[in-house]
C-alpha positions in Angstrom: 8.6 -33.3 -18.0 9.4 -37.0 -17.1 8.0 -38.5 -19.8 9.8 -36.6 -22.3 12.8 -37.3 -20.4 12.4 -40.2 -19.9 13.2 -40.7 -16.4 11.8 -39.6 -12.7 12.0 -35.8 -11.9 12.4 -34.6 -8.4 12.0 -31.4 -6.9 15.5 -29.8 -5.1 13.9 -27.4 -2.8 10.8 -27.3 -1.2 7.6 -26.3 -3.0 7.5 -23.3 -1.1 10.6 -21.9 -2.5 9.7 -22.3 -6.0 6.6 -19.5 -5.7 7.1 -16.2 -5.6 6.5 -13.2 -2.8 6.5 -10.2 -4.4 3.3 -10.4 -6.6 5.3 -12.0 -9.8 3.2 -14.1 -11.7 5.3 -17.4 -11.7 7.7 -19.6 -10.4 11.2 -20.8 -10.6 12.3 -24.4 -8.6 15.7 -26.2 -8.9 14.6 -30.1 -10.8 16.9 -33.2 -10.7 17.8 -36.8 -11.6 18.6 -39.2 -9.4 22.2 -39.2 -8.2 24.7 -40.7 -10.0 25.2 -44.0 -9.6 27.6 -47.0 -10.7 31.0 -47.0 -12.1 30.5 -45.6 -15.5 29.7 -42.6 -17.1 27.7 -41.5 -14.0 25.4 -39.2 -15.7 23.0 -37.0 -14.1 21.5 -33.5 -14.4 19.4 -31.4 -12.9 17.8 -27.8 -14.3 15.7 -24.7 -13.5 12.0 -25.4 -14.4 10.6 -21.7 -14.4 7.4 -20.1 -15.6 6.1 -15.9 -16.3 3.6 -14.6 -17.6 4.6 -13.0 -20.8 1.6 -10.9 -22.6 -1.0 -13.1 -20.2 0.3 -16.2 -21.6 2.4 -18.6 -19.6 5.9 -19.4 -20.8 7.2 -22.6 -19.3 11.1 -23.9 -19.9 13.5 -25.5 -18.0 17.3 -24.8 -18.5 19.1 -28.1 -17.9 22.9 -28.5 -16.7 24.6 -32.1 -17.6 26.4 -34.2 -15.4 29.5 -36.9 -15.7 31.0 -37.8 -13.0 30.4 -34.5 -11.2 31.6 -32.1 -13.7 29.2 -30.2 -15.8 29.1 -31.2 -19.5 28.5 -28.4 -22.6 29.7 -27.8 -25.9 33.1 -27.5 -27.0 32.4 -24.1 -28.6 31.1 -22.4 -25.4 33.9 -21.5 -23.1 31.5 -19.7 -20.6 29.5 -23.1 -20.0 26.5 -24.8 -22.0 22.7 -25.4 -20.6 19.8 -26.9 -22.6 17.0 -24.9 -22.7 13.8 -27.4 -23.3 10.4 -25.5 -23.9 7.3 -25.8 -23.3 4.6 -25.5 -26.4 0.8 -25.1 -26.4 -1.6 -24.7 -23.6 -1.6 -25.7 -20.5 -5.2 -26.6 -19.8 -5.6 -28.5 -23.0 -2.1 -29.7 -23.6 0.7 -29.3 -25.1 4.2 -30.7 -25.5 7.9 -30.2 -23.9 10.8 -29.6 -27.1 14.5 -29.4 -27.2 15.4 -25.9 -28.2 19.0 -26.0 -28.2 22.1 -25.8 -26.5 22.9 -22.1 -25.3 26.0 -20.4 -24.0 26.2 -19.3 -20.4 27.7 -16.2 -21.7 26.6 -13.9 -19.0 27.3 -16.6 -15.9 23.8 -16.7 -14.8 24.2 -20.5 -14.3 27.9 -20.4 -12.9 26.3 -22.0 -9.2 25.7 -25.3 -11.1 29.2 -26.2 -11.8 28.7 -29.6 -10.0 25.3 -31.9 -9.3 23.8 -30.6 -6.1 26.7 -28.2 -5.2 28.8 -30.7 -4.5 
C-alpha cells in the first residue's frame, strides 16, 4: 500500500484491534499519513484497510477519506460525503497489485466518524 501511494503508511490503532473475536475470517484497522504539516494545502488522509473472505478467497480494499486543512475532501456531486475505495487484485502469496476503483458516495453514512483527520 505505500508504494502505490507513494508515501509511509501508519497503523491508527493497535494491531490487536484490527483482528477479529468472533471467528470472522479477516480484519479491519484504521491506516494514515502523516499529519499535516506546513502552511499550504495541508493534505493528509487516512482510510480503512479491511479484508473477508468472500467464496474462500481474500478481498483486500481500503476506503480512503481526503484531508485539507482538516476538512474532509469528496466530490462535488456527493452530498453525503466521498471515499476512494482502492482494491486489491491478484493473489496474495504470489502477488498482485493495489488499483484505484473510484470515488464512491457515502450515501448510507457508514464513514460519517471521519469527518476530520484523527477525530479532530
Amino acid at each position: 500500500m505505500s508504494t502505490f501511494l507513494q508515501e509511509p503508511v501508519f497503523l491508527a490503532e493497535p494491531i490487536e484491534k484490527c483482528l477479529f473475536d468472533d471467528g470472522f475470517d479477516g480484519f479491519s484497522c484504521l491506516i494514515r499519513s502523516s499529519p499535516p504539516a506546513g502552511n499550504g494545502f495541508q493534505l493528509c488522509w487516512e482510510g480503512v484497510l479491511g479484508m473477508q473472505l468472500i467464496d474462500g478467497k481474500p478481498d483486500v480494499s481500503v476506503s480512503l477519506f481526503l484531508y485539507s486543512r482538516n476538512h474532509r475532501l469528496g466530490m462535488m456531486n456527493h452530498t453525503d460525503g466521498s471515499y476512494l475505495e482502492i482494491v486489491y487484485e491478484g493473489s496474495l502469496e504470489n502477488g498482485g497489485q493495489w488499483t484505484t476503483l473510484e470515488w464512491l458516495e457515502d450515501g448510507f453514512g457508514e464513514f460519517l466518524a471521519y469527518d476530520s483527520y484523527g477525530g479532530q
